[in-house]
C-alpha positions, 0 to 999 in steps of 0.5 A, a space after each residue: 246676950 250679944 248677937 254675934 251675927 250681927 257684931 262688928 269689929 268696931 264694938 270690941 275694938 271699943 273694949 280693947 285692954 278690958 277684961 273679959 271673962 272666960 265663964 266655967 261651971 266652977 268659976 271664971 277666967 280673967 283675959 284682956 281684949 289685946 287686939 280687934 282687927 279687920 280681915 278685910 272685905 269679902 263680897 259673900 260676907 253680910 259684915 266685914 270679918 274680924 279676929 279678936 285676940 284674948 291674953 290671960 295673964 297665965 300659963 294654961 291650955 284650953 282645948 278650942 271650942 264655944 266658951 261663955 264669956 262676959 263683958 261688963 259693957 258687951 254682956 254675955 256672949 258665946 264665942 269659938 276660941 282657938 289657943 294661938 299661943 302659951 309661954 311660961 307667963 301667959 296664954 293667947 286665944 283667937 275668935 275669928 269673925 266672918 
């Protein structure tokens, strides 16, 4: 599993445009990796902060909270999503990094 603590920005911005999946008990979800970027640098921080944003090519609503994904490269790693947007073709989340 990846070591969240340690990830930096860099190692998804390697992956931006794969797909990711988003793993449930009775199945997955296919998101695409649309954008990894840097928030700047805090003294208190042990790493540069980070957000990723996530896009599934459908309209749903996830409640936010820890989701198993899977990468094919990156692994399986466990990450707070928080839903920043839905339309009527797509669905946006967010994990911030600090």
């Amino acid at each position: 599993m990846l070591e969240l603590d340690k990830v930096e920005c860099a190692q998804f911005a390697a992956c931006l445009n794969q797909e990711f999946e988003i793993v449930f008990t009775d199945g997955a979800l296919a998101v695409k990796l649309s954008e990894a970027r840097p928030l700047g640098v805090r003294p208190e921080s042990i790493r540069e902060p980070f957000a990723l944003s996530f896009v599934a090519d459908r309209p749903l609503r996830l409640p936010q909270g820890i989701y198993k994904m899977r990468h094919a490269q990156l692994g399986e790693m466990e990450i707070f999503l928080v839903q920043i947007a839905a339309d009527h073709t797509s669905s946006s989340f967010e994990a911030v990094f600090n």
